[in-house]
ZAFI-925833 format. One record per residue: y, x, z of N, C-alpha, C in turn; residue in three letters. Coordinates in steps of 0.1 Angstrom, whole numbers, padded with zeros to 4 digits, always signed. Atoms other than C-alpha are relative to their C-alpha. Layout:
YXZYXZYXZALA...
REM end
This chain:
+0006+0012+0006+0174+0384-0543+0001-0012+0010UNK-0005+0012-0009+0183+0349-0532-0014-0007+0005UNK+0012+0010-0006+0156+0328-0508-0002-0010-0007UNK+0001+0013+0006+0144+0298-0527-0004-0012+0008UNK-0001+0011-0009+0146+0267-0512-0017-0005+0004UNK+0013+0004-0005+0113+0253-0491-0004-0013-0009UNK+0006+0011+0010+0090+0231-0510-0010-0012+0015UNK+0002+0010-0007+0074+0200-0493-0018-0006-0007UNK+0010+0011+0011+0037+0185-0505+0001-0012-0001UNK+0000+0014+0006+0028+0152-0514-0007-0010+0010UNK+0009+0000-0013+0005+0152-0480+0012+0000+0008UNK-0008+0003-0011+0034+0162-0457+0012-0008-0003UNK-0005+0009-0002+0057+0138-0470+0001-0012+0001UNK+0004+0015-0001+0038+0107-0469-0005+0004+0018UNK-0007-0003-0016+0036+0126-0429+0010-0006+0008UNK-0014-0001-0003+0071+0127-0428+0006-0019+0002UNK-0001+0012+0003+0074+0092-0441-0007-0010+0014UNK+0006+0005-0008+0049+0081-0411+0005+0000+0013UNK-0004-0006-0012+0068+0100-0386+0015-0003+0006UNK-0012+0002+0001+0101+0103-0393+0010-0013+0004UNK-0014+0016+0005+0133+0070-0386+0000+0001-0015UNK-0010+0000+0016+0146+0082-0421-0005+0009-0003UNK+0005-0012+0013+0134+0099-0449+0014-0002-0013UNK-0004+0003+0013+0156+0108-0477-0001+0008-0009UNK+0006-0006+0006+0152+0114-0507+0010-0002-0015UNK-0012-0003+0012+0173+0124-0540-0007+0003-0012UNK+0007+0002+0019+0157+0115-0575+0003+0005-0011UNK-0006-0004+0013+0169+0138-0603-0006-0004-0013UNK-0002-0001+0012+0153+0124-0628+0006-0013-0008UNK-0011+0006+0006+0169+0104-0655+0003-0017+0007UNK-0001+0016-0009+0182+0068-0641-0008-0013-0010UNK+0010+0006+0006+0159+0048-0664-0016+0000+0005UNK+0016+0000-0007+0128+0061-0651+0003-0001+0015UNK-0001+0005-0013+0141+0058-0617+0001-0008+0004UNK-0002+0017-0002+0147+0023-0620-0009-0005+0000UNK+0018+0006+0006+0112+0016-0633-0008+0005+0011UNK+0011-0005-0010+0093+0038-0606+0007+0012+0007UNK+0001-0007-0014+0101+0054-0573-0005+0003+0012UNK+0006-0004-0013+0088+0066-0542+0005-0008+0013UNK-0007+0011-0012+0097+0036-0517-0010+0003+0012UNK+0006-0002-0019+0088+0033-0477+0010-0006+0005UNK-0004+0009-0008+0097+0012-0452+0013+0008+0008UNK-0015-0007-0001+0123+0038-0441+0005+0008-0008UNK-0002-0011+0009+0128+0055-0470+0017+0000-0005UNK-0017-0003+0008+0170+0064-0483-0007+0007-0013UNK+0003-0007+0011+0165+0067-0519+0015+0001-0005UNK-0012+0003+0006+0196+0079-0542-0006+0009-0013UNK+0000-0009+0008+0194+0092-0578+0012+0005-0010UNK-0009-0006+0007+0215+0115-0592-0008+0012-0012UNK+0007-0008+0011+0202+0133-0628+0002+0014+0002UNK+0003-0016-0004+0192+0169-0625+0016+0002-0011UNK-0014-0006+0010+0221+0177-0656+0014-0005+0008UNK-0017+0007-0003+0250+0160-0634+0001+0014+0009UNK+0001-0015-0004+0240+0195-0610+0008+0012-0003UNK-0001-0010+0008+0245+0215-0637+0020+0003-0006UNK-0014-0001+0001+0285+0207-0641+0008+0007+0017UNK-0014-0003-0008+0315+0219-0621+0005-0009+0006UNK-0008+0013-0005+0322+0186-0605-0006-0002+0018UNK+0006+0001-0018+0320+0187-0563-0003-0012+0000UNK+0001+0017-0003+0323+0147-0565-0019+0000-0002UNK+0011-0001-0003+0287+0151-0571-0008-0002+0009UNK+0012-0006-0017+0275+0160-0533+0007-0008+0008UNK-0005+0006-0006+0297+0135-0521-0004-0009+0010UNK+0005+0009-0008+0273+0111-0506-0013+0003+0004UNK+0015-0007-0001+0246+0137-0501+0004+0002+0017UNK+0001-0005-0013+0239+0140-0461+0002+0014+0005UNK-0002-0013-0010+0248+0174-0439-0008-0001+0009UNK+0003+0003-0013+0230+0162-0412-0017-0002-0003UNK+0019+0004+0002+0195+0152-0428-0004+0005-0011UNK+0010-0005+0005+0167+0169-0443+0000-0004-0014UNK+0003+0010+0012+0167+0156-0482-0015+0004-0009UNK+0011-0004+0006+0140+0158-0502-0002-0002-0015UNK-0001+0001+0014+0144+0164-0536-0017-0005-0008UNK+0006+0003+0005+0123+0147-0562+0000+0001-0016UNK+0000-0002+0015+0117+0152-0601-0014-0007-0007UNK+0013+0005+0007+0088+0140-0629-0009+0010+0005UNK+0017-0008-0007+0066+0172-0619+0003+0008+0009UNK-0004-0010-0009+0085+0197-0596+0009+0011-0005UNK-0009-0011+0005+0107+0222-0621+0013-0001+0003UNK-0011+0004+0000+0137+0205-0620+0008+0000+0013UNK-0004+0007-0013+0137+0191-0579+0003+0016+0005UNK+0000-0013-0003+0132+0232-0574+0011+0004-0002UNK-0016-0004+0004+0165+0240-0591+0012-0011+0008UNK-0010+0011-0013+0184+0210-0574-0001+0009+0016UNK+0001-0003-0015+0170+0222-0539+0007+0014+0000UNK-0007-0016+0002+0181+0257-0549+0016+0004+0005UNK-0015-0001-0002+0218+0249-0555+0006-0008+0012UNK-0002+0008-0012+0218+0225-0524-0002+0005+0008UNK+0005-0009-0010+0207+0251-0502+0007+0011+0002UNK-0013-0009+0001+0233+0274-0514+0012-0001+0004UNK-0012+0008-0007+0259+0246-0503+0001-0003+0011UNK+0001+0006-0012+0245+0242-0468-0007-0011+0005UNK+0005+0008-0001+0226+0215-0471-0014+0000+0003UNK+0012-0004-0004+0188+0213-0452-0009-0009-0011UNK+0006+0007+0008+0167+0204-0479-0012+0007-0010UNK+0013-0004+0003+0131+0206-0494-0006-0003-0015UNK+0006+0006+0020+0116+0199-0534-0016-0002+0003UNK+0014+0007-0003+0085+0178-0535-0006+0005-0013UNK+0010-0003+0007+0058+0198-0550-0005-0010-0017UNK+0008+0006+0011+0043+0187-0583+0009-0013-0005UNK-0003+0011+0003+0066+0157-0581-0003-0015-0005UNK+0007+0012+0000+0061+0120-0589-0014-0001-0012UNK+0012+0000+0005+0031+0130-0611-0011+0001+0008UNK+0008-0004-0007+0016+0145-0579+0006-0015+0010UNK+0000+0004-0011+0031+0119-0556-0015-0016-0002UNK+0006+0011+0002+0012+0094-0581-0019+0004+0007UNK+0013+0000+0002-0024+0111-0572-0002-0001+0019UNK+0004+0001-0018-0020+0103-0532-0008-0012+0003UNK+0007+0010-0004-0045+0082-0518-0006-0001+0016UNK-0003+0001-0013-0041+0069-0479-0009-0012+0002UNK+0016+0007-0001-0079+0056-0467+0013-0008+0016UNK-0005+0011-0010-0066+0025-0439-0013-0007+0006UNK+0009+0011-0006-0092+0012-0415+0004-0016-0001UNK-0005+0013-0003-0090-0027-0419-0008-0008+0008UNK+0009+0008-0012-0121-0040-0398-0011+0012+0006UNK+0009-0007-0002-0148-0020-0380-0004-0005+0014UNK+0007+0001-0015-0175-0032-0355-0013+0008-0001UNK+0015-0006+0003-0213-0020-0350-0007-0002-0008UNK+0015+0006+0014-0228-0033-0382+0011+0004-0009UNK-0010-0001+0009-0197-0028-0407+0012+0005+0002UNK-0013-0004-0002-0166-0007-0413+0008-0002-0013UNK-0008+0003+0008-0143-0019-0439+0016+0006-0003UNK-0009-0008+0001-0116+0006-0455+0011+0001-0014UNK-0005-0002+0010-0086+0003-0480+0006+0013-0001UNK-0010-0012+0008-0073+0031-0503+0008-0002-0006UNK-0011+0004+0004-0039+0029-0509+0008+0008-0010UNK-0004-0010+0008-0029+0049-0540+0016-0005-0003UNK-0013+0002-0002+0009+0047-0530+0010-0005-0014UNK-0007-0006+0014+0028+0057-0562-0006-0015-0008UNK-0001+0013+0008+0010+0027-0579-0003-0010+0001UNK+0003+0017-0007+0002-0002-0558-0016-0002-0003UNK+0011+0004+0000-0029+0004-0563-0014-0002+0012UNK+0008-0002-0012-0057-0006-0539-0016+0002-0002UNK+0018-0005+0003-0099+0004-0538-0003-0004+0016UNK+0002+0003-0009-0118-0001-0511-0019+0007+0003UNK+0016-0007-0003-0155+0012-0491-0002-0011+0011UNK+0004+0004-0011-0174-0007-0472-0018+0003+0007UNK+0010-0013-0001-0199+0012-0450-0006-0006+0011UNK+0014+0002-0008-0232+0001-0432-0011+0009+0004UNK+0014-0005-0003-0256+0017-0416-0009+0006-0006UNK+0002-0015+0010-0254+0053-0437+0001-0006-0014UNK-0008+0002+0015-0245+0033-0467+0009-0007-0005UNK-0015+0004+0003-0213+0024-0486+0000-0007-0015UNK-0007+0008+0014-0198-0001-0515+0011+0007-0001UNK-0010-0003+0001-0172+0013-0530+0003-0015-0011UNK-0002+0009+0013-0152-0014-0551+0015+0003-0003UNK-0012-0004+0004-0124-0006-0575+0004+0012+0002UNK-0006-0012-0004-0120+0030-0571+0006+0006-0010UNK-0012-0007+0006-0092+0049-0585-0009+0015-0008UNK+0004-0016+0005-0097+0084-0608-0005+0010+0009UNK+0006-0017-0010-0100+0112-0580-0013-0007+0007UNK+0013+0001-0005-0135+0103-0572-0002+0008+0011UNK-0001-0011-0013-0132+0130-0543+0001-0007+0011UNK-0008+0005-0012-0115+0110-0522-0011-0008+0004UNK+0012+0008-0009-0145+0087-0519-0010+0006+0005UNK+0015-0008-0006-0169+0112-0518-0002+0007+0014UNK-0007-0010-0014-0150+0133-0488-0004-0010+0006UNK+0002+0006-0008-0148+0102-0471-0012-0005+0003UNK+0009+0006+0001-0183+0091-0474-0006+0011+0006UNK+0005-0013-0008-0192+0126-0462+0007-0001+0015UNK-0008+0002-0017-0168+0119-0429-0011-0009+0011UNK+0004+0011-0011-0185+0086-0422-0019+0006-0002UNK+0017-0003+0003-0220+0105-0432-0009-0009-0003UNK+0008+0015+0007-0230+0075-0455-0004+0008-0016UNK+0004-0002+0013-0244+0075-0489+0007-0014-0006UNK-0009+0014+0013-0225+0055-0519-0011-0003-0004UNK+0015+0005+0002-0252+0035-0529+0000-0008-0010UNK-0005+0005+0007-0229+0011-0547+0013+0004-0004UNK-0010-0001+0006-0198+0010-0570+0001-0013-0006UNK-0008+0010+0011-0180-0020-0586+0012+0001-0004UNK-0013+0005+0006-0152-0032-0605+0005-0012-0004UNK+0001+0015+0000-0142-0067-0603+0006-0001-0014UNK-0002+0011+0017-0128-0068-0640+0005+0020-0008UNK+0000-0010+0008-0120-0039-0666+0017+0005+0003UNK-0015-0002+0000-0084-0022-0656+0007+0004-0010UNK-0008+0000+0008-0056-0024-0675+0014+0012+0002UNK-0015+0000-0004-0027-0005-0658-0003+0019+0009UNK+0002-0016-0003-0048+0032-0643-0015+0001-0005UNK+0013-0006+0000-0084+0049-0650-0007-0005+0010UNK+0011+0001-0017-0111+0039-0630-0010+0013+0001UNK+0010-0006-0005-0137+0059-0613-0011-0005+0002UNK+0012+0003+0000-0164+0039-0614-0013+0002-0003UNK+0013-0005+0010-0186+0051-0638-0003+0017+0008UNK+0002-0011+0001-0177+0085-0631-0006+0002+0015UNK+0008+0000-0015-0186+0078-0592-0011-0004+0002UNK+0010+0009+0005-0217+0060-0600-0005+0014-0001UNK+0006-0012+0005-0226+0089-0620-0005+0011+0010UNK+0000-0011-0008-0220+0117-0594-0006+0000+0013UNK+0009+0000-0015-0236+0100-0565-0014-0007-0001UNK+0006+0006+0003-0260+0082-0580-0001-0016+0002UNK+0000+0016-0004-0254+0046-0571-0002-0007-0014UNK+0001+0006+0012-0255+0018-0593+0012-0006-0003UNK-0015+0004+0003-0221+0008-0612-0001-0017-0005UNK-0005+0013+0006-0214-0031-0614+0012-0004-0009UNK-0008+0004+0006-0195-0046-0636-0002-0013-0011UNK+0005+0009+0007-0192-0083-0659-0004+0004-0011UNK+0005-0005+0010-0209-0076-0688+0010-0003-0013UNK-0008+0005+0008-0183-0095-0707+0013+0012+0000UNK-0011-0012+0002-0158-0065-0699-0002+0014-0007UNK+0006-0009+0004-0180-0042-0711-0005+0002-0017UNK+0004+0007+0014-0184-0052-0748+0001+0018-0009UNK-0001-0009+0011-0190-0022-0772-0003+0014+0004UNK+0000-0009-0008-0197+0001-0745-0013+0008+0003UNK+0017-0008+0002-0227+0027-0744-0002+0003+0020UNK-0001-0004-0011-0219+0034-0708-0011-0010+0010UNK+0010+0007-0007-0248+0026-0680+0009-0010+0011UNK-0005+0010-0006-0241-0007-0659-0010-0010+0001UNK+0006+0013-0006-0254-0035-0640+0007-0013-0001UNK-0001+0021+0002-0247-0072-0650+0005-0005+0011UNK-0004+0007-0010-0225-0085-0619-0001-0015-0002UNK+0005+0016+0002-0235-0123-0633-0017+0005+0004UNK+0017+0001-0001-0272-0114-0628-0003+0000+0016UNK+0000-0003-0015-0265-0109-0589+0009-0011+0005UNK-0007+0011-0007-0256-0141-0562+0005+0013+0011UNK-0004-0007-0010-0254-0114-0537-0005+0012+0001UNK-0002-0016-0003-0257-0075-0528+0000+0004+0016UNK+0000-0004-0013-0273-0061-0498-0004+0015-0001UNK+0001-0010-0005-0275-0028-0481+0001+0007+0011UNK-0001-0008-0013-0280-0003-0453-0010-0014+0005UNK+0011+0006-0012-0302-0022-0424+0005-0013+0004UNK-0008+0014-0002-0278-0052-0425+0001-0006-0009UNK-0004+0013+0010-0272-0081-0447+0013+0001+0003UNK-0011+0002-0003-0242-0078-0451+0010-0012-0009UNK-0002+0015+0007-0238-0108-0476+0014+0001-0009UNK-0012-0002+0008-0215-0093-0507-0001-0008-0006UNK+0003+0011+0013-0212-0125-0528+0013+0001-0012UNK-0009-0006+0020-0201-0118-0569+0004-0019+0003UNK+0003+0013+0004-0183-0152-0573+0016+0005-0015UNK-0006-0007+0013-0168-0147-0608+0013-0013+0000UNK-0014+0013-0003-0129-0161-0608+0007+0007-0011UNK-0008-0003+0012-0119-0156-0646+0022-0006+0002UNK-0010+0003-0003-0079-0156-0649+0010+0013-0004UNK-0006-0012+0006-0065-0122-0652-0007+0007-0017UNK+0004-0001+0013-0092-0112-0678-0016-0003+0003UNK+0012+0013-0007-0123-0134-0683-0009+0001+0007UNK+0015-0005-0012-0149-0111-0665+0001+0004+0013UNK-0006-0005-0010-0126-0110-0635-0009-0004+0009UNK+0009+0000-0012-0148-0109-0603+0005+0002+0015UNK-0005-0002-0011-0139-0112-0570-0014+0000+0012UNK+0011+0000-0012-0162-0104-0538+0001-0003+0015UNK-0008+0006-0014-0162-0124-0504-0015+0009+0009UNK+0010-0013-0009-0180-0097-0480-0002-0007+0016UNK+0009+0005-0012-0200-0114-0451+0011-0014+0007UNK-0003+0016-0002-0177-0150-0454+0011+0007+0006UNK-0010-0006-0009-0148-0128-0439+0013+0006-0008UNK-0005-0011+0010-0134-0106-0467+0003-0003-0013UNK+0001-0001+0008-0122-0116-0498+0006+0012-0010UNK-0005-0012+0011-0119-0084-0523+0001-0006-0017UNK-0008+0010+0010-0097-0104-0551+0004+0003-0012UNK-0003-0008+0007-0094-0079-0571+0015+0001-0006UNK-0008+0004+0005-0064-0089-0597-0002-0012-0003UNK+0000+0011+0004-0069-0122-0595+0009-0010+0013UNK-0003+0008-0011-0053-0134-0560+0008+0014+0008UNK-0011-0009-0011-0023-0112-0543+0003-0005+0012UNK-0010+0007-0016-0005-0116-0510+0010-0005-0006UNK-0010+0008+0005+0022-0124-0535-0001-0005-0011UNK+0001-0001+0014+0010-0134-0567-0011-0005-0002UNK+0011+0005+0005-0015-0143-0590+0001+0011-0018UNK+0005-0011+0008-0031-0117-0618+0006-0007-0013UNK-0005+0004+0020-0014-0118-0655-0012-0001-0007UNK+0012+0007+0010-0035-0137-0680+0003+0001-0013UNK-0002+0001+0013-0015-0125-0711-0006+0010-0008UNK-0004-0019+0005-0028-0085-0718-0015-0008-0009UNK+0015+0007+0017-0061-0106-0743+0007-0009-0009UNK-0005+0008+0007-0035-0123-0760+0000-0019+0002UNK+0006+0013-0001-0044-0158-0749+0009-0006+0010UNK-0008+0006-0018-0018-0168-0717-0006-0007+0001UNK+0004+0017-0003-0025-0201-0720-0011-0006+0005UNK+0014+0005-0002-0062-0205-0722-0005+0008+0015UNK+0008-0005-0010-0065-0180-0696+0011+0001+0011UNK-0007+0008-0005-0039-0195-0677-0006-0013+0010UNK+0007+0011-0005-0057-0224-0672-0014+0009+0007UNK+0015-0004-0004-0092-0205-0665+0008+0004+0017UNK-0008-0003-0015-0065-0191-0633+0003-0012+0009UNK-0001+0009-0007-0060-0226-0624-0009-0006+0004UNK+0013+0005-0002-0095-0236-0622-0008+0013+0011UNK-0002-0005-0005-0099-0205-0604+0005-0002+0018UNK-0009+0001-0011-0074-0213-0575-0002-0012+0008UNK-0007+0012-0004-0076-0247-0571-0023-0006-0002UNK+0013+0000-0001-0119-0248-0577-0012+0010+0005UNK+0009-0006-0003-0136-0218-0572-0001+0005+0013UNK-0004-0001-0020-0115-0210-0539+0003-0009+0007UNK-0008+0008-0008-0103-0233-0527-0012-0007+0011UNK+0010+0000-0015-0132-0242-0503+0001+0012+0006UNK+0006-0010-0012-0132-0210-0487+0012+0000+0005UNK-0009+0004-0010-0113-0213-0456+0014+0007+0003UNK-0011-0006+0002-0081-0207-0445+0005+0018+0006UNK+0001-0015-0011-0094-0173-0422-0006+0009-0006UNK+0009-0006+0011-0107-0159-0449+0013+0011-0003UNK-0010-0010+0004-0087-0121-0454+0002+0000-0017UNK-0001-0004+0010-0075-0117-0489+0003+0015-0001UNK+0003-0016+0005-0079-0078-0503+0006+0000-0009UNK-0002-0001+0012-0062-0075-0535-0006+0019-0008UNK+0002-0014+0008-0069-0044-0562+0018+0005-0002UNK-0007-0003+0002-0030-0044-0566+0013-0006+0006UNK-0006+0007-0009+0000-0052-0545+0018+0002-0013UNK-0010-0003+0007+0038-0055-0560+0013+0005+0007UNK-0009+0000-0013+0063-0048-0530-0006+0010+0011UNK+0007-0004-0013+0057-0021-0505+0005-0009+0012UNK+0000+0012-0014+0066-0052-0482-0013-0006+0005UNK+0013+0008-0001+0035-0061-0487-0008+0004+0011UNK+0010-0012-0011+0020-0033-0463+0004-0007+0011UNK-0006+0006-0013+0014-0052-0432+0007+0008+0011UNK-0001-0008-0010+0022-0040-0398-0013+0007+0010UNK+0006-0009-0001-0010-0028-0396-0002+0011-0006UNK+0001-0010+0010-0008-0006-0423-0007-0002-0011UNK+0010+0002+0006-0027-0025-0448+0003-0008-0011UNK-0008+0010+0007-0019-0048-0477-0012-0010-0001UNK+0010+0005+0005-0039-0080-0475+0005-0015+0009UNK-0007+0014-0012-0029-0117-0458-0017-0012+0000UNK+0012+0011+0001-0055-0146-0451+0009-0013-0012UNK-0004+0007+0005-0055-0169-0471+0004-0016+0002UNK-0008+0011-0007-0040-0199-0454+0013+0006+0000UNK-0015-0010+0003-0007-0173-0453+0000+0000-0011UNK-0005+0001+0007-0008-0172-0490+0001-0012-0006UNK+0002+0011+0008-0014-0204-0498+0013-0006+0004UNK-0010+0010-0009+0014-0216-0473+0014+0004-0006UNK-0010-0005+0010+0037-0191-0489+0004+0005-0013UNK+0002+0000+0012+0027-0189-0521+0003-0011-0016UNK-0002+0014+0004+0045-0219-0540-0013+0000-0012UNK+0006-0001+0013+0018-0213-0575-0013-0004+0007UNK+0010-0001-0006-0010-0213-0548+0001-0016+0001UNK-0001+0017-0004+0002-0253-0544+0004-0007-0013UNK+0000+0009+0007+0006-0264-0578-0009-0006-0008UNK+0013+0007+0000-0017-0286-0579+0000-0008-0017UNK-0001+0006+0017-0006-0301-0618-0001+0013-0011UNK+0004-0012+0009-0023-0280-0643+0011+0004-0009UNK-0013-0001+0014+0005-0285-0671+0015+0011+0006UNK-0013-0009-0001+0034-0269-0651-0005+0012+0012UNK+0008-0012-0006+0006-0244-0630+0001+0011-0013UNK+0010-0005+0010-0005-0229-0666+0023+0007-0002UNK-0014-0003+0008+0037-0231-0679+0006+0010+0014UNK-0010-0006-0008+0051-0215-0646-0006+0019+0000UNK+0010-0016+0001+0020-0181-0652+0007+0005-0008UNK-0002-0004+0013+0027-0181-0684+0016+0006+0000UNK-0011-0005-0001+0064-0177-0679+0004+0011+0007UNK+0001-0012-0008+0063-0152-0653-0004+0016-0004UNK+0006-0013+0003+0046-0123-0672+0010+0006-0004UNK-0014-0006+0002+0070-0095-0675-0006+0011-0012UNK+0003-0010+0015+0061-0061-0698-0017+0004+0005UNK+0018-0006-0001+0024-0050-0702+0002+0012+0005UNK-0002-0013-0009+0012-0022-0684+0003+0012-0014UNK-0001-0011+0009+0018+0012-0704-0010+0008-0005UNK+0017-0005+0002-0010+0026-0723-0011-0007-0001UNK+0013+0006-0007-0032-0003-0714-0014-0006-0006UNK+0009+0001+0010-0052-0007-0746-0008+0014+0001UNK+0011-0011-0007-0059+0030-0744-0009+0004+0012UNK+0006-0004-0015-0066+0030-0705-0013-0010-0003UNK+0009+0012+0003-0087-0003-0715-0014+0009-0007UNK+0011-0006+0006-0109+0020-0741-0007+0012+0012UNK+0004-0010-0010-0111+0051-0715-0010-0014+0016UNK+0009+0001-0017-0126+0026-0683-0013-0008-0010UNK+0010+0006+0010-0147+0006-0714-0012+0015+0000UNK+0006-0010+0007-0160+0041-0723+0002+0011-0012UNK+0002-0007+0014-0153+0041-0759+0013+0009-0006UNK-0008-0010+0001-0125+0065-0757+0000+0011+0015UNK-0004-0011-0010-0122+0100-0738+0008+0005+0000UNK-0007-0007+0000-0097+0121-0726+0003+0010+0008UNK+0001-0009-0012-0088+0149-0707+0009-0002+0014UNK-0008+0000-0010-0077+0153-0670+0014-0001-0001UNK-0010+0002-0002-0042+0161-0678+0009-0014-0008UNK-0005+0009+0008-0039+0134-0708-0005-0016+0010UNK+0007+0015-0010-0059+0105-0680+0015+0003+0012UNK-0014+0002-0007-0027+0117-0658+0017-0007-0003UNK-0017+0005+0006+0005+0110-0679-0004-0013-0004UNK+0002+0013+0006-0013+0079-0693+0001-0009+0013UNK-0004+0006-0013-0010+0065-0657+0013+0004+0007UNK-0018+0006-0009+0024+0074-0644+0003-0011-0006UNK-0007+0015+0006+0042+0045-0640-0004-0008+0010UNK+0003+0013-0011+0043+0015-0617-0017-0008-0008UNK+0006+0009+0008+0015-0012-0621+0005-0011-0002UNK-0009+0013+0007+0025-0047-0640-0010-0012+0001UNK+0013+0006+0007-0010-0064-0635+0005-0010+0007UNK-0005+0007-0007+0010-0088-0608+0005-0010-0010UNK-0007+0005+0005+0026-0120-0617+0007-0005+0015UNK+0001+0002-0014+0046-0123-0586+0008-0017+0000UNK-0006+0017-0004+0054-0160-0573+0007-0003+0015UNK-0002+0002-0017+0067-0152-0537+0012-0009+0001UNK
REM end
């Protein structure tokens, strides 16, 4: 009986990816979905070739497949990348099949120190696979979490590392594009779950009014979270400037971009609420002020610290939308920009609202897929 080829997780090759010059990696599945969503990195060789092109008699196939380097097969869940690595391993070729595949590579989530002194440690989670970002910020045995992703684990682990208590949870506006965990992390740690009450419309689910709060303290420090509410993506959008240093922007302010204002049907009106936004609500806070986003569009974005987030004097300076200062061709240039709605995003909308449920594996397929919540203007 023949050895079957070595499998690879979803952990050691975001490793590999850290460690490695070159990673590469061979996409069988069909070239439509590979076009739309792949596994990028700053050294990453992607190529895809469809698991059925394998399955012929044609050598031209393996033609521009390496001898020399490690590949790492990829597929939608792992059946397929297992059969590729198989017959590739039979031909001589060193090469590994990525577990679970881009369903599993979507549930990685890579915690990044971004500030930490004696009163405050500040930490993004980078949920690779879909640009999506969350974040903890942890005082003196207790932690904010804001915007956290479905595997609620991941915060809780971590909150047991730094030996704090989650105390808080928010969400600067209702997601459109993955599941949140807010409620359900709320729930399980007992904290209290923020959110605008305007996003929350029809919803039985417990919550705290983020209009009813100028600011949010905890642990032994003031740490001075201010709600300053910056409608634009969707009207209850919220963004939090954490001790005049931090702004957590949710989808309303990228390193490259500015949050789509069309998924309520309205561009226009909430278009303009984005320009009043940009150009009033921030626009005093200075130019040393970090921006945080909830969602990035480019893994370029990842600094060279490892982090996705620029001050805002850097996006203003490179941001042409961030300078147009005439509402009429600010509102027409948003508006034009929006590309396809996220997938699912009425149902994901009812699931983080409340008033729809579903199960683990149906909250999983409803999120593969890139996010779209960006309108990028770089």
């Amino acid at each position: 009986m023949k050895e079957m080829a070595d499998s690879i997780t979803i952990e050691q090759l975001h490793q590999k990816m850290n460690q490695d010059d070159s990673v590469f990696i061979l996409d069988v599945r069909n070239p439509e979905d590979y076009s739309e969503w792949k596994i990028e990195g700053h050294n990453v060789q992607s190529m895809n070739i469809p698991y059925f092109d394998f399955l012929d008699e044609d050598e031209t196939v393996y033609k521009d497949l390496p001898k020399d380097t490690e590949i790492v097969v990829v597929c939608a869940k792992g059946g397929s990348s297992e059969m590729v690595a198989d017959i590739l391993e039979e031909k001589g070729y060193k090469v590994r099949s990525l577990k679970e595949g881009m369903a599993g590579w979507s549930q990685l989530y890579v915690p990044v120190t971004i500030a930490v002194d004696e009163k405050v440690k500040l930490v993004q989670f980078n949920r690779l696979a879909k640009g999506c970002l969350s974040y903890m910020v942890v005082s003196e045995g207790s932690a904010l979490v804001v915007d956290p992703g479905r595997k609620i684990d991941e915060y809780i682990d971590f909150a047991k590392q730094e030996n704090v208590k989650i105390a808080h949870v928010m969400d600067t506006h209702l997601h459109a594009d993955h599941i949140s965990g807010g409620i359900d992390l709320a729930k399980q740690t007992g904290a209290t779950y923020y959110i605008s009450s305007g996003e929350m419309q029809g919803s039985d689910q417990p919550f705290e009014p983020l209009e009813k709060h100028s600011h949010i303290q905890f642990g032994a420090v003031d740490v001075e979270i201010l709600a300053m509410p910056t409608p634009g993506h969707t009207p209850g959008s919220t963004s939090f400037l954490v001790n005049r240093k931090f702004l957590l922007s949710g989808d309303t302010i990228f390193v490259g971009g500015l949050g789509r204002p069309d998924l309520g049907g309205k561009a226009k009106e909430w278009a303009q609420s984005l320009y009043d936004t940009v150009f009033k609500k921030v626009a005093d806070l200075p130019d040393d002020v970090l921006v945080l986003p909830t969602h990035y569009a480019d893994i370029k974005e990842i600094n060279e610290n490892g982090y996705v987030g620029a001050t805002l004097g850097d996006i203003r300076r490179s941001n042409e939308i961030m300078r147009t200062t005439d509402m009429e061709k600010f509102t027409e240039q948003v508006v034009s920009a929006v590309g396809e709605t996220p997938p699912n995003y009425e149902r994901i909308v009812g699931i983080n609202r409340g008033t729809e449920h579903v199960t683990d594996q149906e909250a999983m397929e409803l999120e593969i897929g890139p996010n779209r919540c960006a309108v990028h203007h770089q």
